[in-house]
C-alpha positions as CSV (number, residue, x, y, z in Angstrom):
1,X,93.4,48.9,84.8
2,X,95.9,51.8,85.3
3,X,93.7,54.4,83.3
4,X,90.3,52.9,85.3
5,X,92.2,53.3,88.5
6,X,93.3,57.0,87.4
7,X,89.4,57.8,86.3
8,X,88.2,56.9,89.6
9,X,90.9,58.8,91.6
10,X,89.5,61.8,89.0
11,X,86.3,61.1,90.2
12,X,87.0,60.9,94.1
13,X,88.6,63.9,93.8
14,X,86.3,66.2,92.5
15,X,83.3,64.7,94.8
16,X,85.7,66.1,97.5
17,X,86.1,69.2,95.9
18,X,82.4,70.0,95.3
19,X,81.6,68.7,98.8
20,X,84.3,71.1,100.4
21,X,83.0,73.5,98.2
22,X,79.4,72.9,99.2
23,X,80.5,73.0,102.8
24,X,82.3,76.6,102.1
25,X,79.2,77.5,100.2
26,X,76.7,76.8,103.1
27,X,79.0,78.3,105.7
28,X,79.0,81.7,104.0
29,X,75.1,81.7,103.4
30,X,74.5,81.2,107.1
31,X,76.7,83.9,108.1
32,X,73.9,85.5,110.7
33,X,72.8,89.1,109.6
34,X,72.9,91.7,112.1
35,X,72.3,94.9,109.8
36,X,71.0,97.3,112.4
37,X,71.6,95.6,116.2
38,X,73.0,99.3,117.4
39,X,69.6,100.3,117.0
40,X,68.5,98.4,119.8
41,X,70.7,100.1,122.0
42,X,70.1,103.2,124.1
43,X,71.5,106.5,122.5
44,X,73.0,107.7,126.5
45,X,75.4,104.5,126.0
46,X,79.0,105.7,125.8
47,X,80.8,104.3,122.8
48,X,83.4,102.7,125.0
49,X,81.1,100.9,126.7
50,X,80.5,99.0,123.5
51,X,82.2,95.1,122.6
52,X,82.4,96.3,119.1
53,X,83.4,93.4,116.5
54,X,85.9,94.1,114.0
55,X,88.2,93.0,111.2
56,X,92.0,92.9,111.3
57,X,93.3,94.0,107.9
58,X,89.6,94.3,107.0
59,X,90.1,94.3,103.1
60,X,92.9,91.7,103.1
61,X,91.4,88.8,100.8
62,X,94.3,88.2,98.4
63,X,98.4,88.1,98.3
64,X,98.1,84.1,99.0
65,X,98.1,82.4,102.5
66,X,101.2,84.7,104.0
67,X,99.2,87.8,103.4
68,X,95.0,86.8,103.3
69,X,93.4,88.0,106.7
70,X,89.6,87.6,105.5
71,X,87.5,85.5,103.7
72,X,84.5,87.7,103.4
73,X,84.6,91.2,101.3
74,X,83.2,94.9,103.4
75,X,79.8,95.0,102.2
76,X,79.3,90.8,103.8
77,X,81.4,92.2,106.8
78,X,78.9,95.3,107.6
79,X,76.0,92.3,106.7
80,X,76.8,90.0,109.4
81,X,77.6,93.4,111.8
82,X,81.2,94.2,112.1
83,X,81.3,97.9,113.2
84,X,85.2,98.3,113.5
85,X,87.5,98.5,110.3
86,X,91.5,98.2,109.5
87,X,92.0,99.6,106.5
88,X,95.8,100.0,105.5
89,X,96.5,102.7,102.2
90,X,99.3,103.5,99.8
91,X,99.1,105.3,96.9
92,X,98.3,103.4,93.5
93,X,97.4,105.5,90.5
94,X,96.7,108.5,91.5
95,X,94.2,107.2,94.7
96,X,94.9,105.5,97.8
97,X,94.6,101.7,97.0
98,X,94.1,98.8,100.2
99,X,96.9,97.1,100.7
100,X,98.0,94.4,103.2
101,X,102.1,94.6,103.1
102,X,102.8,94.6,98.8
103,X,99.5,92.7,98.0
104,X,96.8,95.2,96.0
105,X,93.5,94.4,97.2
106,X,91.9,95.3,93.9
107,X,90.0,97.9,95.6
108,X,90.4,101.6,96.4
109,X,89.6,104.0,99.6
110,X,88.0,106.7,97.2
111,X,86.1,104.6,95.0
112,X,84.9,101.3,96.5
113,X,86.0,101.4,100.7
114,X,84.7,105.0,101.9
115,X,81.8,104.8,99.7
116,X,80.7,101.6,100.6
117,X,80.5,102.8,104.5
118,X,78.7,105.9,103.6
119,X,76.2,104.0,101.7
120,X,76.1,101.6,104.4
121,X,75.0,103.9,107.1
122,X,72.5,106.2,104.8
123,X,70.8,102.8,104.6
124,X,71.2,101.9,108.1
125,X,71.6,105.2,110.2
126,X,71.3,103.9,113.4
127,X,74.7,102.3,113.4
128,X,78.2,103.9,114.2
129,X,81.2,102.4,112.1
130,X,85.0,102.7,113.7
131,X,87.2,103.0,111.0
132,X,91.3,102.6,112.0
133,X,93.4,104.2,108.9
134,X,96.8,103.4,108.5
135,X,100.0,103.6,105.9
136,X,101.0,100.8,104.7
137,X,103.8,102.1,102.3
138,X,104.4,104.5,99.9
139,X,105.2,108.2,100.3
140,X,104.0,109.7,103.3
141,X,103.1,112.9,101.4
142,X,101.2,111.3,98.8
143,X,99.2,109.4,101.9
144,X,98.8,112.5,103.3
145,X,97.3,114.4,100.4
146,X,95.2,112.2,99.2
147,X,93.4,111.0,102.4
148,X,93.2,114.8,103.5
149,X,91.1,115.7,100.1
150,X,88.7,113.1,101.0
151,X,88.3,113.7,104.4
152,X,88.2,116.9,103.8
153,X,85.4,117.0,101.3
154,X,82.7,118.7,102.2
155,X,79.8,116.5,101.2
156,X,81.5,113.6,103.5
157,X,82.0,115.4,106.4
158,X,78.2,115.2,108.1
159,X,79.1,111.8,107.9
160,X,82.2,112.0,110.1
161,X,82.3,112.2,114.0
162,X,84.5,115.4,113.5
163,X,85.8,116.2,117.6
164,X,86.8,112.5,119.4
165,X,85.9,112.8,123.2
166,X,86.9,110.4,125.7
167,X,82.9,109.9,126.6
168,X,81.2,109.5,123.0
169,X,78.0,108.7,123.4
170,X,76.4,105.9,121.1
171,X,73.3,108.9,120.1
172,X,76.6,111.5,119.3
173,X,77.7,109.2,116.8
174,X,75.1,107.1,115.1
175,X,74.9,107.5,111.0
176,X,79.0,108.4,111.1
177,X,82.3,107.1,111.2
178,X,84.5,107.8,113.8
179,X,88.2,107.4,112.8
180,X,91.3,106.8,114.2
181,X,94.7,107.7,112.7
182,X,97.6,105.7,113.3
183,X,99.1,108.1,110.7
184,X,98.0,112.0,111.0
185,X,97.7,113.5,107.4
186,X,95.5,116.9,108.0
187,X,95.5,119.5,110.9
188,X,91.8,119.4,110.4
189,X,91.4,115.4,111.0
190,X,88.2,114.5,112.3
191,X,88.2,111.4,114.5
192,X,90.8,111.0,116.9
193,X,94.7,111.1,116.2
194,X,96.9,107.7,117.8
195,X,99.6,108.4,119.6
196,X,101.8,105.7,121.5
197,X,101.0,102.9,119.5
198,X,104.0,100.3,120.0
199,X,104.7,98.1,117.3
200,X,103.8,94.3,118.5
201,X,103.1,94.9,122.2
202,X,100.3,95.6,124.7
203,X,100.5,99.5,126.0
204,X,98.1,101.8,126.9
205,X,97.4,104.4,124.1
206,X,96.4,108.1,123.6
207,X,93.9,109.2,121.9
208,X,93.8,112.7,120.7
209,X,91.4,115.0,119.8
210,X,91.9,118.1,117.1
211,X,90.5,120.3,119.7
212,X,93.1,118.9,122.8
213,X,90.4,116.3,124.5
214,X,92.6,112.9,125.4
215,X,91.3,109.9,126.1
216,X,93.4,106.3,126.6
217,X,92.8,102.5,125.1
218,X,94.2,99.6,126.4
219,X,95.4,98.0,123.4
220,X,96.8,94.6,122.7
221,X,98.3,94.5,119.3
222,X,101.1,91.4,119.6
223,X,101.0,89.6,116.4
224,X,104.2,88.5,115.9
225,X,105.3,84.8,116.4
226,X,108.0,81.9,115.9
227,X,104.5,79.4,114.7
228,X,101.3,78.9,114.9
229,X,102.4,76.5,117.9
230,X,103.1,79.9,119.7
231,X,99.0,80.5,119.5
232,X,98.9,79.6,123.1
233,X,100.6,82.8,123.7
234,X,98.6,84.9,121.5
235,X,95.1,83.7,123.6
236,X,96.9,84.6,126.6
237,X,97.9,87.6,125.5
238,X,94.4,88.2,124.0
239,X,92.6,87.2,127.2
240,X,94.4,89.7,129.7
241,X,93.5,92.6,127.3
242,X,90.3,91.7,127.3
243,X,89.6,91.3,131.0
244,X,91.5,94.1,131.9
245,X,88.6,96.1,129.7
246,X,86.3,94.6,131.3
247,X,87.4,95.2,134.7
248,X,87.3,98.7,134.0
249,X,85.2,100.7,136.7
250,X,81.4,102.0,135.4
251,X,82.8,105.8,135.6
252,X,86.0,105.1,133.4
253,X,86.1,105.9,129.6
254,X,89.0,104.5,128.7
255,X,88.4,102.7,125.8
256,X,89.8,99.0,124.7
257,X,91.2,98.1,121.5
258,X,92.2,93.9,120.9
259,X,94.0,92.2,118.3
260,X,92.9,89.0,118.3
261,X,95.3,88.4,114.2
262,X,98.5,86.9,114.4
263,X,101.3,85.8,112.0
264,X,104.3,83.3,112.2
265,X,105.9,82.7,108.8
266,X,106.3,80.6,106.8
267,X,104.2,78.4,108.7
268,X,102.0,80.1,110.9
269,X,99.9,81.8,108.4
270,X,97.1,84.2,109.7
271,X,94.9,81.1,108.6
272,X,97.1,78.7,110.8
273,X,96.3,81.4,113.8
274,X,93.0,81.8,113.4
275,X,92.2,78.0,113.5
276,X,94.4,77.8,116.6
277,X,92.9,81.3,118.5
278,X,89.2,82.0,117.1
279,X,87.6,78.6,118.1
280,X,89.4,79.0,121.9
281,X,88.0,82.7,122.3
282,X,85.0,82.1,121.9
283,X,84.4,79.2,124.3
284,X,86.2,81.3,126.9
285,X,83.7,84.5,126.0
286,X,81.0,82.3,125.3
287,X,81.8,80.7,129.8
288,X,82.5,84.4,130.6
289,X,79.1,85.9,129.6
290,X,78.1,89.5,128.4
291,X,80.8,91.8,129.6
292,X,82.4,94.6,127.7
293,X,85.2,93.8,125.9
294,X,85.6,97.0,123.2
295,X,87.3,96.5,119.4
296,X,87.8,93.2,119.0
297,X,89.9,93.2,115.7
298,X,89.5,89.3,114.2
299,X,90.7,87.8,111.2
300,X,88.7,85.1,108.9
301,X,85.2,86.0,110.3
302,X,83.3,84.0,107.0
303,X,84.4,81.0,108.7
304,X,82.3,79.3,111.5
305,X,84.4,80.2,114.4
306,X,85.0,83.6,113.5
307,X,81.2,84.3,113.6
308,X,80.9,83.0,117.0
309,X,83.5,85.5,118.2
310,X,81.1,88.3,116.0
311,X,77.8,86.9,117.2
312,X,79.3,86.8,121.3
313,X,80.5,90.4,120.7
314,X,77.0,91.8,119.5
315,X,74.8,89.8,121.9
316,X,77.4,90.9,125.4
317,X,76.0,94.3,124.3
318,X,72.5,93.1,125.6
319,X,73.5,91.0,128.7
């Protein structure tokens, strides 16, 4: 009796595993894609204009629950149309390896991340990709050399939006990447340096240009938390930044940058937030309509509410 009562419990458990899997499975396949939507856009539109989806640690699919920010690798994230990328580096073997805090991603910015974009936008040249770069440990000389030799490379460099301008125009920068460098490594940077960014806060930030332009974001970066019980706060928080872009006047160009990731160890795992935060979001943008909201940084957008907040994004663009 005992063994047929431990077979069926066997049996009952993996149904439920194949029909959570199944579920998983059909959730990923029906991730919408939205290859080339920029290209319905006019080419006058000023970049800042945009409400730009994007991914919070963007490579960040393994390290376990603490560390995992997405469930959906960068070729599925420029598929389903994220234009706006946080990619964190430290030195690993010679190249620059993604990180999210000590976790490897098993990938590298050389070899897999910066040719993956590039290959992305030969294929599809009307779209403009935002790429954030950042160090996430190691030796800042090391980050520094080895980021400047591929920026600096001359066959990559038509593909870069080499002099940031407050008023970048959607035409000035389709079939590149315009960066942003929350660490500088190279006089000769192209993309815009960032300077003011506070650690876990809501500020205003400069954005430089190697040639002296200056332009400002309002950005809303507050990710750290007691619990996931705290997620209240980070909607709030979330909310205010993105109104206040939206409130901007028709004449301003100061861009907006949103954080909608948060962490609370050891039990509010980026998970734990975005089950809490994602599915609230996008009700409120879904009852707010089409208004400009900027980079919208989001963690776990494979799953269902995730997408909404991608799919909102894209379609206020058109609104």
């Amino acid at each position: 009796m005992k063994r047929m009562y431990i077979g069926w419990t066997c049996i009952v458990l993996s149904l439920l595993y194949l029909g959570i899997m199944t579920v998983r499975a059909q959730e990923e396949s029906s991730v919408p894609e939205r290859m080339d939507w920029m290209g319905a856009l006019p080419d006058s539109l000023p970049l800042c204009k945009l409400s730009l989806p994007g991914t919070h640690d963007s490579g960040a699919r393994y390290g376990g629950p603490a560390l995992q920010t997405q469930d959906a690798d960068l070729p599925a994230q420029l598929r389903q149309g994220i234009r706006a990328f946080d990619i964190r580096l430290q030195e690993k073997d010679g190249k620059l390896g993604v990180f999210h805090s000590t976790a490897f991603q098993q990938m590298y910015w050389e070899t897999d991340v910066l040719p993956a974009f590039l290959r992305f936008l030969r294929e599809h040249p009307t779209e403009v990709l935002v790429v954030s770069l950042k160090r996430e440990g190691g030796q800042a000389e090391a980050f520094a050399r080895l980021l400047a030799a591929s920026l600096e490379k001359a066959s990559n460099r038509a593909a870069f939006v080499e002099d940031f301008r407050p008023g970048l125009t959607l035409g000035d920068c389709r079939g590149k990447i315009l960066f942003l460098h929350r660490d500088l490594c190279t006089d000769r940077y192209p993309g815009a340096a960032c300077s003011g960014w506070a650690d876990d806060a809501t500020c205003v930030l400069t954005l430089l240009g190697k040639d002296g332009q200056e332009g400002f974001a309002l950005l809303q970066d507050e990710y750290q938390y007691g619990s996931d019980r705290e997620a209240v706060r980070k909607i709030e928080a979330c909310i205010r930044n993105l109104e206040a872009v939206a409130a901007e006047p028709a004449g301003s160009r100061r861009w907006g940058i949103s954080f909608v990731s948060a962490t609370g160890l050891p039990e509010g795992t980026p998970l734990a937030f975005a089950r809490r935060v994602n599915p609230v979001l996008a009700d409120w943008m879904e009852q707010e309509g089409g208004a400009r909201r900027g980079i919208v940084f989001i963690d776990f957008v494979g799953q269902l509410p995730g997408q909404r907040l991608v799919s909102l994004l894209i379609d206020g663009n058109f609104r």
